[in-house]
MARMI-890689 format. One record per residue (C-alpha): residue in one letter; z, x, y. Coordinates in steps of 0.001 Angstrom, whole numbers, plus 500000, padded with zeros to 6 digits. Each point is the difference from the previous one (the first is absolute). Layout:
<atoms>
AZXY/...
</atoms>
This chain:
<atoms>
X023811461673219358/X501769498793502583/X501190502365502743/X502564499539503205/X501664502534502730/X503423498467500514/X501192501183503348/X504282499451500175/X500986500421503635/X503607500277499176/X502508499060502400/X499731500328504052/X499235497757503011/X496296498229501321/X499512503126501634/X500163502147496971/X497827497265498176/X497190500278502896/X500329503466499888/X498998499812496133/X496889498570500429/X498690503291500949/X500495500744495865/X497626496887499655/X496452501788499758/X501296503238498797/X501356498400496847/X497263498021499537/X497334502350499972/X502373501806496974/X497948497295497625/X497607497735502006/X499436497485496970/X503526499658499250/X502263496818501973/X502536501248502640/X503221498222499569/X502775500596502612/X503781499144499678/X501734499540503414/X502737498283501876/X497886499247503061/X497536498650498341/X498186498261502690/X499059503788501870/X497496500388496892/X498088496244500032/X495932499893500830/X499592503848498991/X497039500039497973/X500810502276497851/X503476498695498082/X499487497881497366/X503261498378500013/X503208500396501787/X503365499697498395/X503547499945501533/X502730502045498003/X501773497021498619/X497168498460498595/X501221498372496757/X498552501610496638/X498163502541502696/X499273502362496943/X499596497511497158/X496971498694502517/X498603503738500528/X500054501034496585/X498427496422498881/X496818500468501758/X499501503729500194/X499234502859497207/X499989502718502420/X502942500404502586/X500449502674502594/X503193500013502189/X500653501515503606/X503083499975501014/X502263502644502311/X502528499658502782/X498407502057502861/X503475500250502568/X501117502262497196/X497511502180499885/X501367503332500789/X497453500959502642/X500294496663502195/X503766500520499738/X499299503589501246/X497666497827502602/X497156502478499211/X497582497441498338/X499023496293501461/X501234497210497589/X495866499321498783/X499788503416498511/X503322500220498817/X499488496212498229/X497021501211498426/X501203502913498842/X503137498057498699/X497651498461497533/X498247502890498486/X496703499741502558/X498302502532501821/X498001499082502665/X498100502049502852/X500050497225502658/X502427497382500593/X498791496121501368/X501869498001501997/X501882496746499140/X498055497089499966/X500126496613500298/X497697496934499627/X500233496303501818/X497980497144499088/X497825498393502692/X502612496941499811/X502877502024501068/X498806501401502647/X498085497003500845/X503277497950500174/X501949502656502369/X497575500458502113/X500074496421500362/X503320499986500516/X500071502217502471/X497415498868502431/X501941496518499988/X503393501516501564/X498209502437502528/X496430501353500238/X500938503868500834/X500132503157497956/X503071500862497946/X502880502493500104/X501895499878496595/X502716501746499870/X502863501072497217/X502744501515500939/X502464499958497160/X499310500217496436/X501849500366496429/X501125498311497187/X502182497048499750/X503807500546498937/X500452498381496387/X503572498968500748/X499350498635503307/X496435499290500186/X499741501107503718/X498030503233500710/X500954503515499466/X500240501669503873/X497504502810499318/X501722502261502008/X497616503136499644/X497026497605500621/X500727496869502078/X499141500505503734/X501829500151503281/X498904496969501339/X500262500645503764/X496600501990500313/X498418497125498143/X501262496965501809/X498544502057503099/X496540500139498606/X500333496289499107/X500583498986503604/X497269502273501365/X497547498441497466/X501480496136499745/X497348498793502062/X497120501598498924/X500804499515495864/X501198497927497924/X503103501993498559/X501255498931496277/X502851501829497986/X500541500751496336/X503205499653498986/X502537498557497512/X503011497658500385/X502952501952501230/X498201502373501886/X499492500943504163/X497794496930501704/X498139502688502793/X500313497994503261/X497219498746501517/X497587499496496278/X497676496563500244/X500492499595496158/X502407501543497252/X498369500734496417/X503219499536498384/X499579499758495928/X496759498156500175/X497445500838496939/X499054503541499533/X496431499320499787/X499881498288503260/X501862502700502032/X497280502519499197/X497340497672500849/X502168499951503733/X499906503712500114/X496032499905498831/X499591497796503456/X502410502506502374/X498406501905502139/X502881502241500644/X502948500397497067/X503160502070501227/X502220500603497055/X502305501945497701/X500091501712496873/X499822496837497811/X497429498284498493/X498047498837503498/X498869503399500319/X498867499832496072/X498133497122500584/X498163500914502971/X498764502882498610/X498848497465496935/X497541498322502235/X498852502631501838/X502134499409503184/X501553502728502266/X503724499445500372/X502453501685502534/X502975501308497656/X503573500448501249/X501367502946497968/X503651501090500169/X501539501930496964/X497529499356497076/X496631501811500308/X496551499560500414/X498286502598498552/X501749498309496304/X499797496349500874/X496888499626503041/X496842499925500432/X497791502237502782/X498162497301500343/X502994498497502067/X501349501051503370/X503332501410498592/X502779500454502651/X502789501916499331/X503743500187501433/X501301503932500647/X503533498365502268/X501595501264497831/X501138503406498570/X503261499334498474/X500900500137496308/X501277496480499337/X499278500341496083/X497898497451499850/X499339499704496134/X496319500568498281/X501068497332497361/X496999497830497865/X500140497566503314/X501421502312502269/X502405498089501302/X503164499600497463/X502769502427499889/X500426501741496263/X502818496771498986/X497155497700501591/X501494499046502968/X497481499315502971/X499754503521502090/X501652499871503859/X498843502736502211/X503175501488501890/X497467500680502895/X498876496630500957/X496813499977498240/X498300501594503383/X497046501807496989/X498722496056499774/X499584499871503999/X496329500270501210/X498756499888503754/X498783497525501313/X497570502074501414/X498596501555497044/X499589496657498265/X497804498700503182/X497928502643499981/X498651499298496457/X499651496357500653/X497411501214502598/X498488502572497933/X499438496800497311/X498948497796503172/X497505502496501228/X498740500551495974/X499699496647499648/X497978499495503541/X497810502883498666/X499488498644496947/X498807496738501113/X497882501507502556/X497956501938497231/X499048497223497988/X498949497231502752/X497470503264500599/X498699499994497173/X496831498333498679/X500540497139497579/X498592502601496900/X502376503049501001/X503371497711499948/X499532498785496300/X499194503545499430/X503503501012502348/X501865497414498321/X498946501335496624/X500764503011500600/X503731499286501529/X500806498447496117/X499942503414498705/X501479501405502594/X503052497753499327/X500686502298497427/X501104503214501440/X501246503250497719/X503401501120500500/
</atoms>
């Protein structure tokens, strides 16, 4: 008999998509024999993982005539985790509340994870070390969807950050990295960036953030990633939370400015008025406004990690780093 999982992601951005390949293993191990089939818009988040069979995109033609033509045994997972009513209540982090969106109870939660081929990186890094040998800063600053009428990018008001503090931190740094930003057409150019990521290839934007050594974001799918491949990111939060949608593995920094009741809405996005108009805060948006201060201090903490880090294994003995290095692939996998 032949046996698949077929995983349906559902609607949502990359970010959402990176964040379900935390489901990966868990589903898996529900029948180890049978294939694991996912259905997903970004389609690319899922390529090299080991354990999918095949990936198809929602709009694949005859998408069910092809599933039941080749399989006797089908078991679906699917579930739309932002309407959960505990991560609406914001009492249960979006893995848990996924999970149990799909009838599956699990005692420990992985990560999100994802895989590059030795060629990808291979070609970035590359890349990179022909504009300018030095470390990177990458940076994203503004995230969301693109507007279907006018193709430009929704202003994620509750997320996007004030980019004063930032373009601070990228002339402190401008000599010392080599500062890139992810962003799409339409949106804020930071002042001062070496290179702009604007709509290149998904694939080849996480292989950038796989070769920063310091990533200063938002809550959008840069932080996602990061935590993919086992990076530590420095998250900008304003009004969305992230104790739902982070990771501790991150250094989170949160904005208390302000203690005024603007109304900003808890809506699937969290940024669109009930008659889905784009939300306007009557305050100035001062809840998005980090200082520069705070922000500096973690790029140091993730200098002086890094330094550490480094220091350790030129110590070591040639036997004791495979054994380090080993040991660090596991540890890329840290419980919620």
């Amino acid at each position: 008999m032949n046996k698949c999982l077929v995983f349906d992601v559902g609607g949502g951005g990359i970010g959402k998509n990176i964040v379900a390949t935390s489901l990966i293993p868990i589903i898996k191990k529900i029948d180890e024999e049978a294939d694991l089939i996912v259905i997903a818009h970004h389609h690319k988040v899922f390529k090299n993982n080991p354990l999918i069979k095949t990936i198809y995109r929602p709009q694949t033609p005859q998408l069910y005539t092809i599933l039941n033509t080749y399989y006797d045994d089908i078991t679906w997972f699917s579930g739309e985790p932002y309407k959960h009513y505990k991560y609406i209540k914001q009492q249960l982090h979006i893995i848990p509340a996924w999970l149990d969106k799909i009838g599956i109870k699990a005692d420990k939660y992985p990560l999100p994870k994802l895989f590059l081929n030795d060629k990808e990186q291979y070609d970035i890094q590359k890349y990179i070390k022909s504009k300018k040998n030095k470390p990177i800063i990458l940076i994203q600053s503004s995230g969301g969807a693109v507007d279907n009428k006018t193709k430009r990018p929704k202003r994620m008001f509750v997320r996007d950050a004030d980019n004063v503090a930032i373009e601070q931190i990228i002339k402190k740094y401008k000599e010392e990295y080599y500062i890139v930003q992810v962003l799409r057409q339409g949106q804020y150019r930071l002042i001062g960036v070496d290179e702009y990521l604007q709509d290149i290839d998904i694939r080849q934007i996480f292989c950038f953030i796989n070769e920063a050594s310091i990533i200063l974001c938002i809550d959008s799918f840069v932080q996602h990633a990061a935590t993919a491949l086992g990076k530590k990111a420095i998250v900008l939060w304003a009004a969305t939370n992230p104790k739902i949608l982070g990771y501790p593995t991150n250094i989170n920094i949160t904005s208390n400015k302000c203690k005024k009741m603007c109304g900003r809405p808890n809506s699937f996005l969290y940024d669109t008025e009930p008659d889905f108009s784009p939300f306007i805060c009557k305050f100035s948006d001062i809840c998005t406004i980090h200082d520069f201060e705070d922000i500096d201090s973690a790029i140091i903490q993730l200098k002086n990690e890094f330094k550490e880090d480094l220091e350790e294994v030129i110590e070591e003995p040639e036997e004791v780093v495979e054994e380090v290095k080993e040991d660090k692939i596991i540890k890329n996998k840290p419980i919620l």
